[in-house]
Backbone as JSON Lines, residues from 0, in Angstrom:
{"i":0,"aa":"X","n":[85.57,90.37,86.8],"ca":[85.67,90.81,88.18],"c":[86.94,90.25,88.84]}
{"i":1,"aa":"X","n":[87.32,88.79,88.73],"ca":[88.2,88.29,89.01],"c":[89.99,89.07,88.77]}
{"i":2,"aa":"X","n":[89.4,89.84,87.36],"ca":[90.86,90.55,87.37],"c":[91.33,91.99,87.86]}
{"i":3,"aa":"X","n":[89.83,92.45,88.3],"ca":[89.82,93.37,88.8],"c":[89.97,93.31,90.87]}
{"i":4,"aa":"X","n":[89.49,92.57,91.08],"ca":[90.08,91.71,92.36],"c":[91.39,91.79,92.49]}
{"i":5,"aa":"X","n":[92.32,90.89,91.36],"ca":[93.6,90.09,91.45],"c":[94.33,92.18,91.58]}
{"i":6,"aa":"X","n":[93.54,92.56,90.37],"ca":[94.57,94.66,90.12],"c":[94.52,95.63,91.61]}
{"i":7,"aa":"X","n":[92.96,94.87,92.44],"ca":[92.94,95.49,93.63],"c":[93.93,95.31,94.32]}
{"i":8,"aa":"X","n":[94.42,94.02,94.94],"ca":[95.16,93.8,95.36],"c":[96.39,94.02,95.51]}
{"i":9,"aa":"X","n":[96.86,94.03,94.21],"ca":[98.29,95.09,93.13],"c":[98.29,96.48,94.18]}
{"i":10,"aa":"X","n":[97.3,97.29,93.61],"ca":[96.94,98.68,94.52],"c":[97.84,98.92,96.07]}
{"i":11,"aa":"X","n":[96.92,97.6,96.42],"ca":[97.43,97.54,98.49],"c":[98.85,96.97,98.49]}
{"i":12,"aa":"X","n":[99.05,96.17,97.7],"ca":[100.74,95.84,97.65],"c":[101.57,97.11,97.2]}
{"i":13,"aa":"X","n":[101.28,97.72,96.06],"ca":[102.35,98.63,95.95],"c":[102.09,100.02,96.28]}
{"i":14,"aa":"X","n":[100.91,99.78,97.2],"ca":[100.72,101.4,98.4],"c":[101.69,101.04,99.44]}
{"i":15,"aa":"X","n":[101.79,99.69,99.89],"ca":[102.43,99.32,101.11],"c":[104.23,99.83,100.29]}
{"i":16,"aa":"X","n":[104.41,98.93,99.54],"ca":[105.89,98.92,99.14],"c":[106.44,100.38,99.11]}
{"i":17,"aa":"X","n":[105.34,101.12,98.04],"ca":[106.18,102.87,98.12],"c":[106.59,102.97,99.28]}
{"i":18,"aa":"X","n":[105.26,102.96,100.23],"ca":[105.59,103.84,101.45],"c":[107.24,102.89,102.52]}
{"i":19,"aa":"X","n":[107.17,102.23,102.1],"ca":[108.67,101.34,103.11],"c":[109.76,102.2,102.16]}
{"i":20,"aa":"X","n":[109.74,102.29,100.83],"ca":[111.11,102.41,99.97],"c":[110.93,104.74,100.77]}
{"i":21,"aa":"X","n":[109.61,105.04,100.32],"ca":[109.62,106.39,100.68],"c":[110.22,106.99,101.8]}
{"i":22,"aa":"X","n":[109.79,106.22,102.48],"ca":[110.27,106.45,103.94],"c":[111.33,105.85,104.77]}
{"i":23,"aa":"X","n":[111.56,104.6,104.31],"ca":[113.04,104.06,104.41],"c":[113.72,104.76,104.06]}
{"i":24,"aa":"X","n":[114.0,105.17,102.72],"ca":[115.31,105.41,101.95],"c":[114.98,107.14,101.38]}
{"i":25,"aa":"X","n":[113.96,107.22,100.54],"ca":[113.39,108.76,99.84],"c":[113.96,109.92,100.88]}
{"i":26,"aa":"X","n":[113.09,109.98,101.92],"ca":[112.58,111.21,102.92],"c":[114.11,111.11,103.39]}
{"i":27,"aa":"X","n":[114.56,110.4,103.9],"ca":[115.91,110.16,104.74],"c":[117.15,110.83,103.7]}
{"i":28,"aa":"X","n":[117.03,110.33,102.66],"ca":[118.29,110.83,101.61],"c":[117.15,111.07,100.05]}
{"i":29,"aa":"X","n":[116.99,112.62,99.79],"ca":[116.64,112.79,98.72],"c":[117.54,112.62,97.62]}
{"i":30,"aa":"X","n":[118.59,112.31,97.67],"ca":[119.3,112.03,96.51],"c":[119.48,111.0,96.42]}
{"i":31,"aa":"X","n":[119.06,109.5,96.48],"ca":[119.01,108.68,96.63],"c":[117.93,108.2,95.22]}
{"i":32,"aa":"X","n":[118.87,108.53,94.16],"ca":[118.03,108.3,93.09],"c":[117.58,106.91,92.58]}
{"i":33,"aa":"X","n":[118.33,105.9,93.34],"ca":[117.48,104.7,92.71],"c":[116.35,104.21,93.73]}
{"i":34,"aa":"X","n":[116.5,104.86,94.89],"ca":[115.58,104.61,95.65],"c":[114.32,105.52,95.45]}
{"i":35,"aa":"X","n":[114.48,106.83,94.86],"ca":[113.5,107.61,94.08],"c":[113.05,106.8,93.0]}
{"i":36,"aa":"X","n":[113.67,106.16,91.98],"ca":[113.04,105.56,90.95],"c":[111.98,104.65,91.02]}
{"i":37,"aa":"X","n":[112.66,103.87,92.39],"ca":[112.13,102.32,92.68],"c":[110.41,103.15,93.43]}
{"i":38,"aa":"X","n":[110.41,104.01,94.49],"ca":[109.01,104.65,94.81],"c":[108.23,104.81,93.83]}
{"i":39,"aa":"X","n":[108.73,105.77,92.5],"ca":[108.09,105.91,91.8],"c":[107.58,105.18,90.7]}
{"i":40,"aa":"X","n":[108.17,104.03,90.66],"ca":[107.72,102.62,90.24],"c":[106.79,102.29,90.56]}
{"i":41,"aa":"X","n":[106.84,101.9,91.76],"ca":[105.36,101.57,92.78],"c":[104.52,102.3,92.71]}
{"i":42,"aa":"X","n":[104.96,103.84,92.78],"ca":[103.75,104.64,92.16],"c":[102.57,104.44,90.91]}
{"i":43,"aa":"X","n":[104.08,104.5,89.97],"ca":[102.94,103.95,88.27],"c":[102.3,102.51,88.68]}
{"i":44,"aa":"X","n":[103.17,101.37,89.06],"ca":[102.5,99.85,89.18],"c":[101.49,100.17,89.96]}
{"i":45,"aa":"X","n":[101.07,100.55,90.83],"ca":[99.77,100.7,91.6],"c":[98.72,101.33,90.88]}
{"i":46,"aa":"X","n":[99.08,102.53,89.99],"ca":[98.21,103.08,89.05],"c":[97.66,102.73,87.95]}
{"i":47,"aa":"X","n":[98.71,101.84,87.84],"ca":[98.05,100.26,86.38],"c":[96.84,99.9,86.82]}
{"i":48,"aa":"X","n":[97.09,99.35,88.03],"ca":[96.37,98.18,88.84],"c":[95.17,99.24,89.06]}
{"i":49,"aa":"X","n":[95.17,100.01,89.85],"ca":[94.33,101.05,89.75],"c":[93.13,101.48,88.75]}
{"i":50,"aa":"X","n":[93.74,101.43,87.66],"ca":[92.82,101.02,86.32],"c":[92.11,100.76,85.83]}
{"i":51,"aa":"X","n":[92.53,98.62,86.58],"ca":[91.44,97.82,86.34],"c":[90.93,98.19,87.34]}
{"i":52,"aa":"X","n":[91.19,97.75,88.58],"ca":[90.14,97.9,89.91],"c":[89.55,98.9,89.94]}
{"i":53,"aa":"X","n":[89.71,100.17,89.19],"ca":[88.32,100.92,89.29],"c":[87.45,100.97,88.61]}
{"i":54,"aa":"X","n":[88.01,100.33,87.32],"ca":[86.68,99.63,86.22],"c":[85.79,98.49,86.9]}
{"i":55,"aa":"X","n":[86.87,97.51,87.52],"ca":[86.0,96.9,88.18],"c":[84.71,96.39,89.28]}
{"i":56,"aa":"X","n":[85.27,97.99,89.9],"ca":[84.66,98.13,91.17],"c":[83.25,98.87,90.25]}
{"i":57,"aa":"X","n":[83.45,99.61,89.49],"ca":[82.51,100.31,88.87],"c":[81.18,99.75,87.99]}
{"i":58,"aa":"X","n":[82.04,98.36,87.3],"ca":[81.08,97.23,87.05],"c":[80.24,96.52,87.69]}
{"i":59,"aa":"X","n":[81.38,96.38,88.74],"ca":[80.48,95.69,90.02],"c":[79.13,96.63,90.73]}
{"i":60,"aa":"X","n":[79.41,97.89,90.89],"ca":[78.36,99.15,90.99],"c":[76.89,99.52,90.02]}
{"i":61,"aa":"X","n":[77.78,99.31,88.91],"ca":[76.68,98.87,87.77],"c":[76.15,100.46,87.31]}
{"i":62,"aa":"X","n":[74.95,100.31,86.19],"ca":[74.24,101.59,86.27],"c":[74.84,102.66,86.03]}
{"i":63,"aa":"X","n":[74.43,104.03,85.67],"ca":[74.56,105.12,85.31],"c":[76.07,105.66,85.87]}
{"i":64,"aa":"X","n":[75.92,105.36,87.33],"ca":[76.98,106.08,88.08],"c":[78.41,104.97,88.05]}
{"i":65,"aa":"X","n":[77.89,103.83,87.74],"ca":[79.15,102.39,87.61],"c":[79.95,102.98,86.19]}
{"i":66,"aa":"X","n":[78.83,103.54,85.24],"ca":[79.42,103.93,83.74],"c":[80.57,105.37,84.47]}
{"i":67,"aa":"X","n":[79.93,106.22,84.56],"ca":[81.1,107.42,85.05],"c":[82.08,106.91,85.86]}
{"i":68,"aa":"X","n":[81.85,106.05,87.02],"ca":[83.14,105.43,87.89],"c":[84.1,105.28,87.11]}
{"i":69,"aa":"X","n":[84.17,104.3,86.36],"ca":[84.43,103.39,85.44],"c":[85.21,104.65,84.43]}
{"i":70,"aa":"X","n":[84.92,105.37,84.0],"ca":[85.78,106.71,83.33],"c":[86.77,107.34,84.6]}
{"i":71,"aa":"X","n":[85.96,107.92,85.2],"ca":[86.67,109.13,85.82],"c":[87.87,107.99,86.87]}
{"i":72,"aa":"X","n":[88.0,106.67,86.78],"ca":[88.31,105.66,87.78],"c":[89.77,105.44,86.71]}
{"i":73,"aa":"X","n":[89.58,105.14,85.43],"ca":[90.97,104.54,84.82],"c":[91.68,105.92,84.3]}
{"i":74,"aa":"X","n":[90.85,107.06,84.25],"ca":[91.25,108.32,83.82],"c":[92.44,108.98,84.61]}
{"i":75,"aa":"X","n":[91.66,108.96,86.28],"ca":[92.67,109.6,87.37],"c":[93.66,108.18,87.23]}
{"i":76,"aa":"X","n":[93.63,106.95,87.2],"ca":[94.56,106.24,87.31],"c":[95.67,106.15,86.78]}
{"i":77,"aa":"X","n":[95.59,106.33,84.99],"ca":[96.24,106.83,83.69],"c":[96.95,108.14,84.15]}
{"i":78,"aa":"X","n":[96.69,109.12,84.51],"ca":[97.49,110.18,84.95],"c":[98.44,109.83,86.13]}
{"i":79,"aa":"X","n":[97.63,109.13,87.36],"ca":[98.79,109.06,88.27],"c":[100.22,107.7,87.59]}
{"i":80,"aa":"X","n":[99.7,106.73,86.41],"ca":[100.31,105.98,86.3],"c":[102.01,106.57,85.39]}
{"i":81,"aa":"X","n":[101.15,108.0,84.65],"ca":[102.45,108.91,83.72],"c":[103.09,109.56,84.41]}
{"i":82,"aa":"X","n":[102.52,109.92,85.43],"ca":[103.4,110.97,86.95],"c":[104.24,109.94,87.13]}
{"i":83,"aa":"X","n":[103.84,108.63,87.7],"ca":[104.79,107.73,88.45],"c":[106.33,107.2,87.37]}
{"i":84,"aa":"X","n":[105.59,107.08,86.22],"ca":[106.48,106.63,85.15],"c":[107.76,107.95,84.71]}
{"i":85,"aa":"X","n":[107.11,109.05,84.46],"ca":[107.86,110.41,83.95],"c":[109.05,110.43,85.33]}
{"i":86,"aa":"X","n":[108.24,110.61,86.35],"ca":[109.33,110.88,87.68],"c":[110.24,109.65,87.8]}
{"i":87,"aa":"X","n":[110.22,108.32,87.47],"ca":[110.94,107.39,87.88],"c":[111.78,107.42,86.81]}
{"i":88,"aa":"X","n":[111.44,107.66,85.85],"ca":[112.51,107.78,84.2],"c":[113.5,108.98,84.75]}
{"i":89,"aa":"X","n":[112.8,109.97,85.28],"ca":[114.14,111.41,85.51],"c":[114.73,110.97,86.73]}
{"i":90,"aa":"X","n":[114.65,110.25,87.78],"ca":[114.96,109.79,88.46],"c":[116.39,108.75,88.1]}
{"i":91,"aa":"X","n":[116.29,107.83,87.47],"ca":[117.34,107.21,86.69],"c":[118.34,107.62,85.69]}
{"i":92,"aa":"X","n":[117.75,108.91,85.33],"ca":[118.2,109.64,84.31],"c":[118.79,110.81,84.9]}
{"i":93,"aa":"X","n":[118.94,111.15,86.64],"ca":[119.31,111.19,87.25],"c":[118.98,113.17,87.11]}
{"i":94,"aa":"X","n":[117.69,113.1,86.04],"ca":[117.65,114.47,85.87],"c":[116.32,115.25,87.31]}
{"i":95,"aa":"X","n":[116.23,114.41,88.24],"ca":[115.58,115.04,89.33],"c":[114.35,115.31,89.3]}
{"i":96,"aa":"X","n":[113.01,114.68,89.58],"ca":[112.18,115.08,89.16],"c":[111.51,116.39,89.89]}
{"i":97,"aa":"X","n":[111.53,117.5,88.85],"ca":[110.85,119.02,89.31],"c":[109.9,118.64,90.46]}
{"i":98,"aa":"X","n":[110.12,119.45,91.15],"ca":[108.63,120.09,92.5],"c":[107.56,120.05,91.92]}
{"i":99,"aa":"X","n":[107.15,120.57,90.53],"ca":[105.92,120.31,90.12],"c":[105.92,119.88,89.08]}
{"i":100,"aa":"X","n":[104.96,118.9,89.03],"ca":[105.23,117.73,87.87],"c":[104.17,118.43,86.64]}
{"i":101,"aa":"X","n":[104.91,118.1,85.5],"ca":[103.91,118.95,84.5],"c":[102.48,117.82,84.31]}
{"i":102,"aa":"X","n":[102.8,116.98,84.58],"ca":[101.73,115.9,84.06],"c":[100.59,115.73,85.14]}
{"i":103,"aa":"X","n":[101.19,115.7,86.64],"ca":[100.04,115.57,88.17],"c":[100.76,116.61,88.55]}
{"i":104,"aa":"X","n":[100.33,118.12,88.7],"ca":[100.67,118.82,89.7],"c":[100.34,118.85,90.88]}
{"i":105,"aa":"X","n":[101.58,118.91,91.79],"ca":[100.98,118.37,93.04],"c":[100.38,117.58,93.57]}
{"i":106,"aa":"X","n":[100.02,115.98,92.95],"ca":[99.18,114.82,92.89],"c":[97.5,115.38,92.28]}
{"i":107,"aa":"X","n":[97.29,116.13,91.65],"ca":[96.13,116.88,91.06],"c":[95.4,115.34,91.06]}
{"i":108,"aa":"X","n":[96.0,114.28,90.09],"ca":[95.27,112.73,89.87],"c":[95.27,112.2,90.77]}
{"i":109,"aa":"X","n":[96.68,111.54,91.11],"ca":[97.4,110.82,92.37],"c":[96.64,110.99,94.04]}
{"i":110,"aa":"X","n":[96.31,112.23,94.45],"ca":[95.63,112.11,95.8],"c":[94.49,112.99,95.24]}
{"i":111,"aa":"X","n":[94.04,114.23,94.32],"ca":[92.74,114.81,94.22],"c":[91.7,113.79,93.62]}
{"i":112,"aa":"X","n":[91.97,113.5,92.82],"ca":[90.87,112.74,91.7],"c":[90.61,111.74,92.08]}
{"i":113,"aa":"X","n":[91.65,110.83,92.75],"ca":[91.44,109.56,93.27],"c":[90.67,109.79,94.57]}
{"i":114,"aa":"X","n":[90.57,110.75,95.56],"ca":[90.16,110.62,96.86],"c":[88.68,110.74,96.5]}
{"i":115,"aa":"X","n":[88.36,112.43,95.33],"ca":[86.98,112.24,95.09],"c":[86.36,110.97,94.32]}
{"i":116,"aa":"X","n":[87.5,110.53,93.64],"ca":[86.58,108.93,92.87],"c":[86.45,108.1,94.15]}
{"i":117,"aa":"X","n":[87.19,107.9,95.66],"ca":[86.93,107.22,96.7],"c":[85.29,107.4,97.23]}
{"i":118,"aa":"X","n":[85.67,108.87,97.18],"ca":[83.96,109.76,97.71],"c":[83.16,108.94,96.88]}
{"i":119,"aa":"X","n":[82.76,109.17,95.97],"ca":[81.57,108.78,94.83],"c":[81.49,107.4,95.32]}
{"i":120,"aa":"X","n":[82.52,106.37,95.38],"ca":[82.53,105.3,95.5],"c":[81.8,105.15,96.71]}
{"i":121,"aa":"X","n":[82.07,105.36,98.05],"ca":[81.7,105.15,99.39],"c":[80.63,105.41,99.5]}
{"i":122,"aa":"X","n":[79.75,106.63,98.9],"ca":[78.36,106.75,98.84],"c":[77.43,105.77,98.03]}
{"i":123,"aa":"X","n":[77.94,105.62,96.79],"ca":[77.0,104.19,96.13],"c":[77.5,103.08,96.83]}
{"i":124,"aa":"X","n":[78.2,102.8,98.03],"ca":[78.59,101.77,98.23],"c":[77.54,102.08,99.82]}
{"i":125,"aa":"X","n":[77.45,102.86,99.75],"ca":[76.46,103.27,101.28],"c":[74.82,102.25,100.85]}
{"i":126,"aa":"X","n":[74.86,102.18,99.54],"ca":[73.39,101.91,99.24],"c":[73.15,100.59,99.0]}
{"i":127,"aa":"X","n":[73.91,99.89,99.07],"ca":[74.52,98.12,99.11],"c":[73.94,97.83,100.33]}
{"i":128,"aa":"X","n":[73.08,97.42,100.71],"ca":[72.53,96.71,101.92],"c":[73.42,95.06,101.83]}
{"i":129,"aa":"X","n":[73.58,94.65,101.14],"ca":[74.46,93.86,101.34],"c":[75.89,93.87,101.42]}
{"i":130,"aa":"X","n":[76.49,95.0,101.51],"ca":[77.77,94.99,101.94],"c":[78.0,95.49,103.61]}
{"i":131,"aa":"X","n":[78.66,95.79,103.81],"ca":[79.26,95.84,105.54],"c":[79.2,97.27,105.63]}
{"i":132,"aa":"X","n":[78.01,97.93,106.19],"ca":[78.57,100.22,106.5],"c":[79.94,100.05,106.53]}
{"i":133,"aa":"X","n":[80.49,99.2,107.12],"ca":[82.33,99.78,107.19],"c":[82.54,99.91,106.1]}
{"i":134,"aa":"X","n":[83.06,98.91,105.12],"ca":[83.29,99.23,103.46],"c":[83.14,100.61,103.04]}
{"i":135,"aa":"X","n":[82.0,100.86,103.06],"ca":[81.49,102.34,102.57],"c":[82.05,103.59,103.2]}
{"i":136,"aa":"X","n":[82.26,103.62,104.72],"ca":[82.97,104.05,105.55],"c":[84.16,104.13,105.28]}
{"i":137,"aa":"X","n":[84.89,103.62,105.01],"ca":[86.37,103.16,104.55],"c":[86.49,104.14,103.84]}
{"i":138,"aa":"X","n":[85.79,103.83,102.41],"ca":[85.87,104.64,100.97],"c":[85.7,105.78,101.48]}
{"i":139,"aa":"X","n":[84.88,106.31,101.84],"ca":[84.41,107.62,102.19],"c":[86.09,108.51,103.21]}
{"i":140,"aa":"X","n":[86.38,107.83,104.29],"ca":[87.68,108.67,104.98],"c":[88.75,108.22,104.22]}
{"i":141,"aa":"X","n":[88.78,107.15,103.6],"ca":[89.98,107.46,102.73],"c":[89.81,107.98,101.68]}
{"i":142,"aa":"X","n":[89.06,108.28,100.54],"ca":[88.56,109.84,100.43],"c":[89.27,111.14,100.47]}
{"i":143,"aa":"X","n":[88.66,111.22,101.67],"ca":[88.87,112.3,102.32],"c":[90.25,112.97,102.49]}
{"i":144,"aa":"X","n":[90.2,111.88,103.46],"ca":[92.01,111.86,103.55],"c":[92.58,111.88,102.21]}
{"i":145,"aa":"X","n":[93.11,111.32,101.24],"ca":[93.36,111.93,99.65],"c":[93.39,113.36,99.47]}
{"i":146,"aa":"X","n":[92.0,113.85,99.46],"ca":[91.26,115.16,99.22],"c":[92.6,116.42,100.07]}
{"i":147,"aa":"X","n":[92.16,116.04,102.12],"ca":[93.24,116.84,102.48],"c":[94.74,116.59,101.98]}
{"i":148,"aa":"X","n":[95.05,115.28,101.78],"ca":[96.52,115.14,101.26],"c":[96.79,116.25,100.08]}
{"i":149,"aa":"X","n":[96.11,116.08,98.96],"ca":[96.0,117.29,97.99],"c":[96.38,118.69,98.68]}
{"i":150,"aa":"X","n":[95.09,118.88,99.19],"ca":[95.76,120.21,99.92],"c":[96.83,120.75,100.61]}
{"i":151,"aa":"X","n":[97.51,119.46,101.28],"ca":[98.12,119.72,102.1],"c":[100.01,119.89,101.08]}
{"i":152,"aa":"X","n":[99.89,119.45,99.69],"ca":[100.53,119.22,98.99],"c":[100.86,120.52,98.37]}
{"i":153,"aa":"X","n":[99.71,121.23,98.27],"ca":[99.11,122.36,97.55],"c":[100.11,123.5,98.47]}
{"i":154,"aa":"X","n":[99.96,123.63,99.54],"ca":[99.94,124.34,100.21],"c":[101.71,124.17,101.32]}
{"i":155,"aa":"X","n":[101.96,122.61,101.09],"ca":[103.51,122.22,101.61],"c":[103.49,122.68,102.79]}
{"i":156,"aa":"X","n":[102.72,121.66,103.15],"ca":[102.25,121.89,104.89],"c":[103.45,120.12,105.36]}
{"i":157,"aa":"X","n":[104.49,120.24,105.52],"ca":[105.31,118.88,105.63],"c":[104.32,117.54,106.92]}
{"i":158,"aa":"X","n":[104.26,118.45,107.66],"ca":[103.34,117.68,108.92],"c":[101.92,116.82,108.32]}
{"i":159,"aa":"X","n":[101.4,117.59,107.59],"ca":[100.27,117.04,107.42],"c":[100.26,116.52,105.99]}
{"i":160,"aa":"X","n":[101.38,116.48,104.95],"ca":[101.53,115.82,103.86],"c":[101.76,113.79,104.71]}
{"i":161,"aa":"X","n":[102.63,114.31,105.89],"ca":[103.0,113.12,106.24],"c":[102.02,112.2,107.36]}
{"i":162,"aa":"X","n":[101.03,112.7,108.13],"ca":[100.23,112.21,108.49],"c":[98.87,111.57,107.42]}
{"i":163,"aa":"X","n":[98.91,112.65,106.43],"ca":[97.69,112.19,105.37],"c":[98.2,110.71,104.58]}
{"i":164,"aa":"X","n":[99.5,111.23,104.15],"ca":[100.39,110.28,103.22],"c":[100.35,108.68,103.6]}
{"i":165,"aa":"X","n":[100.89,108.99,104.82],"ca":[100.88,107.99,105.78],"c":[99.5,107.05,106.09]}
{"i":166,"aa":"X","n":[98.8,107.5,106.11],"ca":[97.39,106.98,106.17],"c":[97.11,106.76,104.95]}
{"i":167,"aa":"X","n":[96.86,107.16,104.09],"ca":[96.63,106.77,102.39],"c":[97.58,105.72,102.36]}
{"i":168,"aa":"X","n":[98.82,105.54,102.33],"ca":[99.57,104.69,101.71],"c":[99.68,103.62,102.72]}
{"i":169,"aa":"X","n":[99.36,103.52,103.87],"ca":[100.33,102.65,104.87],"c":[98.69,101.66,105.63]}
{"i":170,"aa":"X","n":[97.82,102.49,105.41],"ca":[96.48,102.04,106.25],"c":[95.31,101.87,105.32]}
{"i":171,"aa":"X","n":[94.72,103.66,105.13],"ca":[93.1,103.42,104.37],"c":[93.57,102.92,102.67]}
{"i":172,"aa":"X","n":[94.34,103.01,102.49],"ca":[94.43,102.8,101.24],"c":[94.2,100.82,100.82]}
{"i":173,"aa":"X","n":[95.36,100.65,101.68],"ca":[95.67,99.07,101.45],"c":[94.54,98.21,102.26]}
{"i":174,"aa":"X","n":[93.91,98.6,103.58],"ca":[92.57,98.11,103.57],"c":[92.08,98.52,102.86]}
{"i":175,"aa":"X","n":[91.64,99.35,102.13],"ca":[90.27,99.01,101.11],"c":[90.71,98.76,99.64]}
{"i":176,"aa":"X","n":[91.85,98.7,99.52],"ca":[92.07,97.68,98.36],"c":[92.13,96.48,98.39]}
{"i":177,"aa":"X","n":[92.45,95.99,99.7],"ca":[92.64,94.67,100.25],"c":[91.22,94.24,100.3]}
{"i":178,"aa":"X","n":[90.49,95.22,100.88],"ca":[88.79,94.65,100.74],"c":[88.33,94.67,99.79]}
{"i":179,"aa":"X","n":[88.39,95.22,98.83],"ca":[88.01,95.23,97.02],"c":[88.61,94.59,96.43]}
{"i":180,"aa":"X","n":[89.92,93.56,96.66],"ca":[90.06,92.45,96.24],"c":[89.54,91.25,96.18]}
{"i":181,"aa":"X","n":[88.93,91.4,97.88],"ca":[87.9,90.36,98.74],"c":[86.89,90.16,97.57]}
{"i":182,"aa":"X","n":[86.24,91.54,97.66],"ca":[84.69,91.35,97.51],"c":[84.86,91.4,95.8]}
{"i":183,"aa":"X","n":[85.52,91.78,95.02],"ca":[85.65,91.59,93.54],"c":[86.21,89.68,93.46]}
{"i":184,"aa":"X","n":[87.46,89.59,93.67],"ca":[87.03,87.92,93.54],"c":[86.42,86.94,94.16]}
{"i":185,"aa":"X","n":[85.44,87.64,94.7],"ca":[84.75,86.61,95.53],"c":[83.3,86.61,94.29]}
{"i":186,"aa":"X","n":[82.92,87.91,93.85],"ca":[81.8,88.03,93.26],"c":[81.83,87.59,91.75]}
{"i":187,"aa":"X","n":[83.23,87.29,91.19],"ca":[82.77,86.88,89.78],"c":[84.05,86.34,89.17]}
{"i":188,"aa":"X","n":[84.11,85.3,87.87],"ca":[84.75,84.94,87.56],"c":[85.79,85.75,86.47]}
């Protein structure tokens, strides 16, 4: 649990970092390829981390539905971690990474899979009488938020890629990784 704690944490650090390098440097100058690389760095490193912490969180969940977490949790992570890696390699390689990525189209892993693995999460986490309704709450709109980010990706709606984005990466994301760091090293060695 302890290392799944220490990977949570990873998560909220390099949700925070993309979004400063994204929006500092990315959005402002798209050709700004080492500053593209370096985002998409943070991208894959968060998706490592991602990995463990959703194995872990899933252990910690336990039971039937802790076993599927625990898949569908390092699965979407593994995909967003080859998106982040593929785009930061063409990025340096200065070959541009395509509009649609053959590996996460459109964040298919990166904001779909992950928001519904948030969902699943926030509801078995609804049933924890010993955890805080917020926690569960948390999981659940950031979620969500993921879910519309997808869409909004889908569909290249710029306004609402950047309000969703923004909230995933800058707020719900890094609190509740920040809190699943809490409550994973607090609960086991």
């Amino acid at each position: 649990m302890r290392l799944g704690g220490i990977a949570a944490y990873g998560v909220a650090l390099f949700s925070v970092a993309y979004a400063a390098v994204y929006l500092g440097f990315v959005r402002n100058d798209p050709n700004n390829s080492g500053a593209a690389a370096l985002s998409w760095t943070f991208i894959a490193a968060g998706a490592i981390c991602a990995a463990f912490a959703t194995g872990a969180v899933a252990g910690y969940l336990g039971g039937t539905m802790g076993s599927w977490l625990a898949a569908f949790g390092v699965t979407y992570s593994l995909l967003s971690a080859t998106h982040g890696v593929f785009a930061a390699i063409a990025a340096v390689q200065g070959l541009g990474a395509s509009e649609l990525s053959p590996i996460d189209p459109r964040g298919f892993a990166t904001f779909g899979l992950a928001g519904v693995w948030l969902l699943f999460v926030g509801l078995e986490l609804r049933r924890r009488t010993d955890l805080r309704p917020l926690y569960s709450q948390l999981a659940i709109v950031a979620g969500v938020d993921l879910v519309v980010l997808f869409v909004a990706t889908v569909i290249a709606s710029t306004p609402l890629i950047l309000v969703t984005g923004g909230l995933a990466s800058v707020v719900l994301g890094p609190v509740f990784w920040a809190m699943t760091g809490r409550l994973l090293t607090a609960s086991g060695a």
